[in-house]
C-alpha positions as CSV (number, residue, x, y, z in Angstrom):
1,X,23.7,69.0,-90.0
2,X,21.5,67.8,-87.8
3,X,18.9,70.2,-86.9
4,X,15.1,69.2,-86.2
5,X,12.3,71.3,-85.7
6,X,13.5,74.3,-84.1
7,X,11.2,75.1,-81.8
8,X,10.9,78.5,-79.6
9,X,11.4,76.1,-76.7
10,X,14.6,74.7,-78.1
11,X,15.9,77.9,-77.1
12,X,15.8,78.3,-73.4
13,X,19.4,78.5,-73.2
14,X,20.3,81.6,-76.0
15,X,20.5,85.0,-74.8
16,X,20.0,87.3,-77.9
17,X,21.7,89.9,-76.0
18,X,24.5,87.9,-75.2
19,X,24.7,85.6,-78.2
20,X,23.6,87.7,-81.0
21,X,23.8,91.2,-80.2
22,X,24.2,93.8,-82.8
23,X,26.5,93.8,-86.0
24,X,29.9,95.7,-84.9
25,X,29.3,94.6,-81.5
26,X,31.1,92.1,-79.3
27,X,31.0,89.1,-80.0
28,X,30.3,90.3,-83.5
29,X,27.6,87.0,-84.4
30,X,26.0,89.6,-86.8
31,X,29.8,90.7,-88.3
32,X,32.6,92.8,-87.4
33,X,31.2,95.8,-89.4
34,X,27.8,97.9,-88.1
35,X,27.2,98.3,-91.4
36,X,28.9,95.4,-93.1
37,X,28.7,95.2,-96.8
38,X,26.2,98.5,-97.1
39,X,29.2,100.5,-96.2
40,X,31.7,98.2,-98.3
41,X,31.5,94.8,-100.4
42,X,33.6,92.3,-99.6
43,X,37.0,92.0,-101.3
44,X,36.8,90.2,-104.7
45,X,39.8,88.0,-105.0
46,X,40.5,85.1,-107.3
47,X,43.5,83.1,-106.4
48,X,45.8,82.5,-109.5
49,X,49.1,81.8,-110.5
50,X,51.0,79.2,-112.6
51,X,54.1,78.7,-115.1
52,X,56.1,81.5,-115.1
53,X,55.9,85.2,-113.3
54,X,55.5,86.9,-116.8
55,X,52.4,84.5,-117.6
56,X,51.2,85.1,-114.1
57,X,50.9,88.7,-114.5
58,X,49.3,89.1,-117.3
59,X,46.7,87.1,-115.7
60,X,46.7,89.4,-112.7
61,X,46.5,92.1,-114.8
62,X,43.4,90.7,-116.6
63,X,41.6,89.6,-113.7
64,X,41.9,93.4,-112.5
65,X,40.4,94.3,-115.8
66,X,37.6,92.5,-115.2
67,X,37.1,93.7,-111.7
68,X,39.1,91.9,-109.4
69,X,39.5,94.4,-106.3
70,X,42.5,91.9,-104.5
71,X,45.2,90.1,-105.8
72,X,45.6,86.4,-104.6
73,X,49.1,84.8,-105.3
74,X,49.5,80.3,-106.0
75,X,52.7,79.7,-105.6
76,X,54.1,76.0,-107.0
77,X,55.3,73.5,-105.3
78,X,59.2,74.1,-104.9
79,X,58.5,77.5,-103.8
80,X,56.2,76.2,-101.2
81,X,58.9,73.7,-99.7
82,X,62.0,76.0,-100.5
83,X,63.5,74.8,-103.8
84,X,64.9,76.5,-106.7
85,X,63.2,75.2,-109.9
86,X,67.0,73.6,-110.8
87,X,67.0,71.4,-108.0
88,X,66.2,67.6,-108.3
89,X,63.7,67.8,-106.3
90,X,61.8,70.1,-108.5
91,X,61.7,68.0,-111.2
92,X,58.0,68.0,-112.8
93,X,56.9,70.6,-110.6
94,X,57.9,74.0,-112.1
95,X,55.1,76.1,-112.7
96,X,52.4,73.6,-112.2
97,X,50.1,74.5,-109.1
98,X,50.9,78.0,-108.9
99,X,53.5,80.3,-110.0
100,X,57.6,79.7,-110.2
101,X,59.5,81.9,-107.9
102,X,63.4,81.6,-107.3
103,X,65.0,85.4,-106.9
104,X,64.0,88.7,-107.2
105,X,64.1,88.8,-110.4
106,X,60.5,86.3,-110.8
107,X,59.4,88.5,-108.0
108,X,59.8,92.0,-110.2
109,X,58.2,90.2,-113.1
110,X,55.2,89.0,-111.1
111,X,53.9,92.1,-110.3
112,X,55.4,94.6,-113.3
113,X,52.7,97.1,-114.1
114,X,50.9,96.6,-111.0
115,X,50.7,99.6,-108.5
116,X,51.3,97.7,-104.7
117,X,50.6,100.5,-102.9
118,X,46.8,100.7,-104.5
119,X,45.9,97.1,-104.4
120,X,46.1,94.5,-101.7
121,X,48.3,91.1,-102.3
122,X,47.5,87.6,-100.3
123,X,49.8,85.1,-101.0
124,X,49.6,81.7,-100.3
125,X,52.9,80.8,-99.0
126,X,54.0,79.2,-95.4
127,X,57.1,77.6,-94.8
128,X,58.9,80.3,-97.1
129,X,56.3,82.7,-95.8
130,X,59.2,85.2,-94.6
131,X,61.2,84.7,-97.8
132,X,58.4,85.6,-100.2
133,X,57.0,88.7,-97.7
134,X,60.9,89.5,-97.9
135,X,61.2,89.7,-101.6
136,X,57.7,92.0,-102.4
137,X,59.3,94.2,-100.1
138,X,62.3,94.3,-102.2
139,X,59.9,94.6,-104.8
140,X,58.5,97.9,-103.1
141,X,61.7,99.3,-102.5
142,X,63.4,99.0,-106.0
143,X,60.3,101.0,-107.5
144,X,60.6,103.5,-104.6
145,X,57.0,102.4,-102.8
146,X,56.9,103.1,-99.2
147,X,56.8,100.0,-97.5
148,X,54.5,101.2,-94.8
149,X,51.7,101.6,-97.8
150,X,51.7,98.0,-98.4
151,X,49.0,96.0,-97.9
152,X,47.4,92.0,-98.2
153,X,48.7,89.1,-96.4
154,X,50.4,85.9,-96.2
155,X,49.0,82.7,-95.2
156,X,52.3,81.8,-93.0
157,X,50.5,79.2,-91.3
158,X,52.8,76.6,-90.7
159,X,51.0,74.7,-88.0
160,X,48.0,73.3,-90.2
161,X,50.8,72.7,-92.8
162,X,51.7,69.3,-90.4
163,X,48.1,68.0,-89.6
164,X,46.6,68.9,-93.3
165,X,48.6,69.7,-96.0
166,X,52.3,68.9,-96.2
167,X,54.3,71.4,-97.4
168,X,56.4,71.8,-94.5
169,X,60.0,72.4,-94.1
170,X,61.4,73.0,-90.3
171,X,60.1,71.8,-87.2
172,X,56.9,72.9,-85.4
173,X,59.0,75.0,-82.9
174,X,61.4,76.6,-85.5
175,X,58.7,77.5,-87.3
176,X,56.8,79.4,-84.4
177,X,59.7,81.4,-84.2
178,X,59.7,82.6,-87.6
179,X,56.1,83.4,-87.3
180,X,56.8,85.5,-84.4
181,X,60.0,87.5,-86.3
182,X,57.0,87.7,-88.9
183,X,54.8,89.6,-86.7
184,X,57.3,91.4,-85.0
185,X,59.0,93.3,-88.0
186,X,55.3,93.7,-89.7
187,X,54.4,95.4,-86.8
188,X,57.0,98.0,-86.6
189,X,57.4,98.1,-90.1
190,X,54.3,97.0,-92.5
191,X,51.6,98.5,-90.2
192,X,49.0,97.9,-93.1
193,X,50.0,93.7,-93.5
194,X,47.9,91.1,-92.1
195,X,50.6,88.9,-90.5
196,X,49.2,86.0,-90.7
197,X,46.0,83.5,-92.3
198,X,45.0,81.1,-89.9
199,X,43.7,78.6,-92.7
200,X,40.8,76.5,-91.8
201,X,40.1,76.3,-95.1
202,X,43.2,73.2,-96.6
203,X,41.4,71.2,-92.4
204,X,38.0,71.5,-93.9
205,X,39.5,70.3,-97.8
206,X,41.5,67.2,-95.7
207,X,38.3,65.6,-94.4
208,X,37.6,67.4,-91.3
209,X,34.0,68.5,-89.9
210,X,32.7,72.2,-90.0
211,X,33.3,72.3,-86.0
212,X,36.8,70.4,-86.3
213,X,37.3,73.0,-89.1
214,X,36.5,75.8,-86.3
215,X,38.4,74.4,-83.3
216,X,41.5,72.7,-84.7
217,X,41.8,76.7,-86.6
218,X,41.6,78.4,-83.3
219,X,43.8,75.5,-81.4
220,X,46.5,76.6,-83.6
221,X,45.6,80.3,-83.6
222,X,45.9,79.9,-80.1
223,X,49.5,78.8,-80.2
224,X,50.3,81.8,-82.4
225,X,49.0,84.3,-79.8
226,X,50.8,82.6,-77.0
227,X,54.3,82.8,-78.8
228,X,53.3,86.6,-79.5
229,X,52.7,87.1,-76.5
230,X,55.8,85.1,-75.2
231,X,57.9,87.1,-77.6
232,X,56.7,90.6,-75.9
233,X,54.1,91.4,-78.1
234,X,50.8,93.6,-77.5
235,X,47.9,91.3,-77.9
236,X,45.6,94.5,-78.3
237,X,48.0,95.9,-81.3
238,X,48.7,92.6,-83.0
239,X,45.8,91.2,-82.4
240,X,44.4,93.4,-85.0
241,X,46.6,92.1,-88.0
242,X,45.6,88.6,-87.5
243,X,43.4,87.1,-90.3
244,X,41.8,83.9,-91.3
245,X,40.8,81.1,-94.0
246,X,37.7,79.2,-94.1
247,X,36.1,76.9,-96.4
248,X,32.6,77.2,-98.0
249,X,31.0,73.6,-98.5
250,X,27.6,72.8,-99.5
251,X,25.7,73.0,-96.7
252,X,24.5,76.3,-97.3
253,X,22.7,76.4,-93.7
254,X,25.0,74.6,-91.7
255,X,28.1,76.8,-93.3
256,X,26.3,79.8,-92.5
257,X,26.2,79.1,-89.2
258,X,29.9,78.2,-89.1
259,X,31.4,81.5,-89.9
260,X,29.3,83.5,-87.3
261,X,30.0,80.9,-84.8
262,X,33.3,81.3,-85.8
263,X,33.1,85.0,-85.3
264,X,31.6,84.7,-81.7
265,X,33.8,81.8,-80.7
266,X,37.2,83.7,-81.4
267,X,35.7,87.0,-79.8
268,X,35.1,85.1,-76.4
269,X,38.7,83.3,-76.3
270,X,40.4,86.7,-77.4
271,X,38.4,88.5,-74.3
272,X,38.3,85.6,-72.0
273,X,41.7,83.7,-72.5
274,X,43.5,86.5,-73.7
275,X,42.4,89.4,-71.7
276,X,42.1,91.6,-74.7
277,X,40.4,94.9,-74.2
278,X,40.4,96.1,-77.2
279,X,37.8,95.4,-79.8
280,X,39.3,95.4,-82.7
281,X,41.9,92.8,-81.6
282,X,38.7,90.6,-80.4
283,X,37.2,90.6,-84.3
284,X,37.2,87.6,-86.4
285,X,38.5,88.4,-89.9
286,X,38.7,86.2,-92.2
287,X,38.8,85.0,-96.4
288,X,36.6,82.6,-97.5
289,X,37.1,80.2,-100.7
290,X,34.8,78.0,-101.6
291,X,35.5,74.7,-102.0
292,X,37.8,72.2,-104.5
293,X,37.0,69.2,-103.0
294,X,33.5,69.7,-104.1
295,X,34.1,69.9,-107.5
296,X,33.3,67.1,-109.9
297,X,35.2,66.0,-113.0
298,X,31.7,64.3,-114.4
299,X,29.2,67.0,-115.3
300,X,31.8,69.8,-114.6
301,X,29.2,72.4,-115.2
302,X,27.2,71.6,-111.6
303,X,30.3,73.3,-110.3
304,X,29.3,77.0,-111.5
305,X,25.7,75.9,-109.2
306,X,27.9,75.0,-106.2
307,X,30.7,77.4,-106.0
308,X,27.6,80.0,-106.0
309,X,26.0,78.2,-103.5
310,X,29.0,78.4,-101.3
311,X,29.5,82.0,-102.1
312,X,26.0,82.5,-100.9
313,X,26.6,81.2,-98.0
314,X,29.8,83.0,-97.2
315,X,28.7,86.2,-98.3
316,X,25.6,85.8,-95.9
317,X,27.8,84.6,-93.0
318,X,30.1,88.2,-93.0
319,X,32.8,87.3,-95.0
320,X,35.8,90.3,-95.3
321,X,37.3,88.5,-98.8
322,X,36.4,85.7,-101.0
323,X,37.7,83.4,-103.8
324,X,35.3,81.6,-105.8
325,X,37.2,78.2,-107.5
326,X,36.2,77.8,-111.6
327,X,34.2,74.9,-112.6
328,X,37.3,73.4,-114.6
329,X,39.1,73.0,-111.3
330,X,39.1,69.2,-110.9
331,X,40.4,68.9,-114.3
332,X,43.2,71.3,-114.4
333,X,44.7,74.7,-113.9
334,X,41.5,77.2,-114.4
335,X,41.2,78.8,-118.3
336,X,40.6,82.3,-118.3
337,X,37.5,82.5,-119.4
338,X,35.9,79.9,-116.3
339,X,38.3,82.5,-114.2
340,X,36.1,85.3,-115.3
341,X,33.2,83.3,-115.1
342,X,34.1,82.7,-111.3
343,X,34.6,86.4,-110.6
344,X,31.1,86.9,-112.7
345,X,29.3,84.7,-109.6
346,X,30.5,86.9,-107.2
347,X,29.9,90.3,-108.9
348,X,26.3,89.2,-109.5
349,X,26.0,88.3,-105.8
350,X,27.0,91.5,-104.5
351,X,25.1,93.7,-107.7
352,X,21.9,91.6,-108.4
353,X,20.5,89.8,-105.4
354,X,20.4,92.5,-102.8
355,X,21.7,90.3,-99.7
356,X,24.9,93.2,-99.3
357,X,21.5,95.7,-99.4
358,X,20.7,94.2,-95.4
359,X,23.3,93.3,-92.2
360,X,23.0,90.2,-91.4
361,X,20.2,89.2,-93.1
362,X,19.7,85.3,-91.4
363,X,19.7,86.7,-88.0
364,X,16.9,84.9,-85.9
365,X,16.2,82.1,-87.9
366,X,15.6,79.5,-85.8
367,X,17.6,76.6,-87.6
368,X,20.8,79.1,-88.5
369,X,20.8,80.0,-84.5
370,X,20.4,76.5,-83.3
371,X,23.3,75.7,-85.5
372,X,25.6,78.6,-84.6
373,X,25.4,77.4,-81.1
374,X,26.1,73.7,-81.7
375,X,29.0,74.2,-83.6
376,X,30.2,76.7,-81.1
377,X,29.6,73.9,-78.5
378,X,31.5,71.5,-80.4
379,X,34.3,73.6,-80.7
380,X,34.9,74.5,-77.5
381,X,34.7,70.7,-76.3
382,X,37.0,69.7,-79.1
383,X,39.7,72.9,-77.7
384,X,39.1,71.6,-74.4
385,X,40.3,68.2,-75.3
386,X,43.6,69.4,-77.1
387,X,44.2,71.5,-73.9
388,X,43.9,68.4,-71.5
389,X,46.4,67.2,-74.0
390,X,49.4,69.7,-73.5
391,X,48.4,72.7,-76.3
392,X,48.4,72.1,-79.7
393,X,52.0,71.3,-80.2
394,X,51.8,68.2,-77.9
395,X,48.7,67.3,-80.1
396,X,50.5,67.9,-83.8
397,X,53.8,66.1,-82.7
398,X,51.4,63.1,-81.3
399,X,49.4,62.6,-84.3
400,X,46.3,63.2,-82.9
401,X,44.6,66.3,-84.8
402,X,46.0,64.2,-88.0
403,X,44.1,61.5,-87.2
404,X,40.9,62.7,-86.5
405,X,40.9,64.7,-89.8
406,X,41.8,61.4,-91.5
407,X,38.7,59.4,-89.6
408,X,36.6,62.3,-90.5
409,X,37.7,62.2,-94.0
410,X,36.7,58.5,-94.0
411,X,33.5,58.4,-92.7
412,X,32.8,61.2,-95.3
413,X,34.0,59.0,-98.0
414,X,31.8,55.9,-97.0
415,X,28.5,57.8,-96.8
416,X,29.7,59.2,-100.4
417,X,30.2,55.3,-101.7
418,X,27.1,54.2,-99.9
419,X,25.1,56.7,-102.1
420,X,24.3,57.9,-98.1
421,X,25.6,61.6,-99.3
422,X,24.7,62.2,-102.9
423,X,27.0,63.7,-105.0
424,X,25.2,65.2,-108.5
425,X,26.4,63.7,-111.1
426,X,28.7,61.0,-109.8
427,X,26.6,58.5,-107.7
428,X,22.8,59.7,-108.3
429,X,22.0,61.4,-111.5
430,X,24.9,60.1,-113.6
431,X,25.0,60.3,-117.9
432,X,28.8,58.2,-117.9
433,X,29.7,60.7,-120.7
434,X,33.1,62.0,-119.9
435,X,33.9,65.5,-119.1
436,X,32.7,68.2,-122.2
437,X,35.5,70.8,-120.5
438,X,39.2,70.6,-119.7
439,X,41.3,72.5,-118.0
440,X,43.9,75.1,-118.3
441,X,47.4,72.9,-119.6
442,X,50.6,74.2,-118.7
443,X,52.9,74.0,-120.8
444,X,55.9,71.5,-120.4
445,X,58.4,73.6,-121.5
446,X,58.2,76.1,-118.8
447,X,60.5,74.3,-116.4
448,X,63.3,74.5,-118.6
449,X,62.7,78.2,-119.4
450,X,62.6,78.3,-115.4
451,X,65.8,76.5,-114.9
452,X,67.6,79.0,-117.4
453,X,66.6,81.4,-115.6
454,X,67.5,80.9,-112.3
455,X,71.4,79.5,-113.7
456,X,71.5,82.9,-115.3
457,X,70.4,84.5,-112.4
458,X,73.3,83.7,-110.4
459,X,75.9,84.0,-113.1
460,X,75.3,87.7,-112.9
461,X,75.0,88.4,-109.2
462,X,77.2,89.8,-107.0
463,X,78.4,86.1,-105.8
464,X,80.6,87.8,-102.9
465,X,77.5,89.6,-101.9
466,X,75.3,87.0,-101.7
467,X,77.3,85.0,-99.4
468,X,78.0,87.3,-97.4
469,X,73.8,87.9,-97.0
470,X,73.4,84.3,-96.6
471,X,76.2,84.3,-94.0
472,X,74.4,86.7,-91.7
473,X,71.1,84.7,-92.4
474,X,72.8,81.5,-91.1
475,X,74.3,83.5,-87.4
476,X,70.7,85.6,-87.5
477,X,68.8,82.1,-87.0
478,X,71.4,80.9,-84.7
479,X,70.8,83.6,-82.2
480,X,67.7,85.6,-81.4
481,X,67.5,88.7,-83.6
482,X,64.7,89.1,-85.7
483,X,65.3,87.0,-89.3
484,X,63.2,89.6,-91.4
485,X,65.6,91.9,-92.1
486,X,68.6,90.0,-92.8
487,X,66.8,87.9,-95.4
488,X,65.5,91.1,-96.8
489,X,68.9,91.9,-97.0
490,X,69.6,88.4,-98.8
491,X,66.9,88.5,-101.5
492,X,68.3,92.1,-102.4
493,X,71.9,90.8,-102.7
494,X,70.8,88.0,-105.4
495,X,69.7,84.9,-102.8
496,X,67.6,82.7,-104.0
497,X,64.7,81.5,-102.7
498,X,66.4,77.4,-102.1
499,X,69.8,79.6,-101.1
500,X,68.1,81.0,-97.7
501,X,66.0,78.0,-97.0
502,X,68.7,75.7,-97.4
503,X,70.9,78.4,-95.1
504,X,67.7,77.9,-92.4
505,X,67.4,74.1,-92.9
506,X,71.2,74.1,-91.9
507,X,70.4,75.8,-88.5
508,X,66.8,74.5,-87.9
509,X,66.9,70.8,-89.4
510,X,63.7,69.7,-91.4
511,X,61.0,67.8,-89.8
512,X,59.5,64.5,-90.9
513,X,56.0,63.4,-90.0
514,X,54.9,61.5,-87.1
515,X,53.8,58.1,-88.1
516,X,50.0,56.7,-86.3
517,X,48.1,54.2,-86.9
């Protein structure tokens, strides 16, 4: 962050009429809400999941005990990438980074006890985004909950999944079409889901900038509005279920100042690109979590002070949900008790230090402002250089959003070894004791539990069923009809979760990442 003095004059060219304005107001600087927080807090999530779906939810069903007002689901890895915890390519995975799901039968498990149609559900999930929203449907159905009372999201943002994180299955345009049968049958049918999470938040954890975080967001949430719209969708109606997934770094200032130029950014490309002309599909909602790759394994207790410092500075720049990580993070899966003591930081925020008590409370400072505006600048120049490009497809498939995340990510990494950027605890103000904490352990044993499970699964299905529901997946994604239902369909009839993505892979092909030097 670079900002100087912040003089009056320094502002010649802001228009608080134009650039500020008033909370509820386009462009919605000040928030999407007149009366933001006074009217409601923010939604307390805290993003869990790990071995299997009956150890998941009695974690759930703790965290909701302690106050949690929004469920947020981890899935592990071969759910992620669309294998079933038997396959080889599972091995050493099962139940490690989030929760195990193969068939409906985790899925009824993972949420037993848990009334869906009076709490709100995000799950992480992207490439097998449709399968997962397909089996908590079939979730809702078998205990008789109307489908149109559902709400939450899922991330099912497969385009950051190639510049930033990996866990990709089909190719970029394959992908955008399942998005699109996404929104499509949510629209019609889930009027209360938020389609989709546009996730800055795993650009900001890969290296990137807070503007790069911004822009290369919006470059993709870009390309998701123009297949909606290519697909025959109203902008103004689903413009209004689209969500999205920042990061909360240090920076307190500086990330303050990201979020609300965030907020003004996307309301002038909805309105100006878009021709939106209705407000609600012209506000910026979005999750915020603050951030792992700012944890520390050396003096892991510095992590309760930055995880609150980064939920300050969410919570002051509008924030609609929020995750705060535990301070055991960098070690291992979180233990309950630094779980609670996560959800702690952001009950005392919202009860104890009176910032949800004012809208907007930063409004007109002179360094946040400045800052809004240069990161709102930057942006924009950094969108205007992908569309010179050929849109943000030509960009992904030509490696270059990957590699300025990776330079970023770099010159990050020198200033850290230079002892330019101090990091607490590992370069300035060291004690070389080893960490006093550890993390959460699962338990080895859990992927062979896993793998019975899912071999027993299918010994008692309806095998004639099933392939006849993986059949009609197959011709579905061959032609043009919308892929929701027919996997819907699937999941019901005893597919697993590697059954319908390997019936998709068949049709779509997988992709493999672009090489750049």
């Amino acid at each position: 962050m670079t900002v100087s003095t912040c003089r009056p004059e320094d502002f010649a060219d802001w228009e608080p009429n134009r650039d500020l304005g008033v909370p509820g107001k386009f462009p919605f600087t000040r928030g999407i809400h007149a009366e933001m927080y006074r009217r409601q807090l923010w939604t307390m999530r805290q993003y869990a999941g790990f071995g299997t779906a009956t150890e998941s939810n009695a974690r759930y069903r703790y965290l909701l005990e302690q106050g949690v007002t929004g469920l947020s689901v981890a899935f592990d890895l071969p759910t992620q990438v669309g294998y079933d915890s038997d396959h080889p390519l599972a091995a050493g995975e099962v139940g490690r980074v989030g929760v195990a799901i193969d068939s409906l039968e985790d899925m009824l498990d993972l949420f037993d006890g848990i009334q869906l149609d009076q709490v709100t559900t995000s799950m992480t999930i992207n490439a097998t985004a449709c399968i997962l929203l397909a089996l908590y449907v079939a979730v809702a159905r078998r205990r008789s909950v109307p489908i149109h009372k559902l709400g939450g999201t899922i991330q099912n943002d497969i385009l950051k999944e190639y510049v930033a994180r990996g866990t990709y299955i089909f190719p970029p345009r394959a992908s955008l079409r399942i998005v699109t049968d996404i929104f499509a049958y949510c629209a019609k049918e889930l009027p209360r889901w938020h389609t989709i999470s546009i996730s800055g938040y795993h650009i900001r954890e890969a290296g990137s900038t807070a503007p790069q975080e911004v822009a290369f967001t919006f470059a993709h949430a870009i390309s998701y509005v123009e297949a909606a719209v290519a697909a025959g969708l109203d902008i103004n109606q689903f413009g209004q279920r689209l969500s999205f997934f920042f990061a909360s770094h240090n920076n307190v200032l500086e990330e303050v100042a990201k979020f609300r130029a965030a907020r003004r950014l996307w309301a002038r490309l909805m309105h100006n690109r878009f021709g939106t002309t209705n407000p609600d599909a012209e506000k910026l909602r979005f999750h915020t979590q603050t951030a792992g790759s700012t944890l520390t394994a050396l003096q892991p207790d510095n992590n309760s002070v930055r995880v609150a410092l980064q939920a300050l500075a969410a919570v002051l720049g509008g924030t609609q949900s929020l995750h705060c990580n535990a301070r055991d993070e960098a070690l291992g899966l979180p233990t309950e008790e630094s779980a609670r003591l996560a959800l702690r930081t952001q009950q005392i925020l919202a009860s104890e230090t009176g910032i949800a008590s004012t809208v907007d409370p930063v409004a007109g400072a002179y360094a946040v402002e400045q800052r809004t505006s240069e990161i709102e600048a930057e942006a924009k120049t950094i969108l205007n250089k992908i569309d010179e490009q050929g849109g943000t497809l030509a960009a992904i498939e030509a490696g270059t959003v990957q590699r300025e995340i990776h330079e970023s990510a770099y010159r990050e990494q020198q200033a850290i070894e230079s002892g330019k950027q101090i990091i607490v605890g590992v370069n300035r103000f060291t004690e070389g004791n080893a960490p006093t904490i550890t993390g959460l352990q699962v338990d080895p044993s859990i992927e062979q539990i896993q793998i019975g499970r899912v071999r027993r699964h299918r010994e008692r299905r309806d095998n004639a069923r099933h392939r006849t529901a993986l059949n009609a997946v197959g011709a579905t994604a061959r032609g043009e009809a919308n892929l929701i239902p027919p996997i819907i369909t699937a999941v019901e009839a005893g597919a697993t979760v590697g059954e319908i993505a390997d019936s998709l892979r068949t049709v779509f092909g997988e992709y493999h990442e672009v090489g750049f030097g």
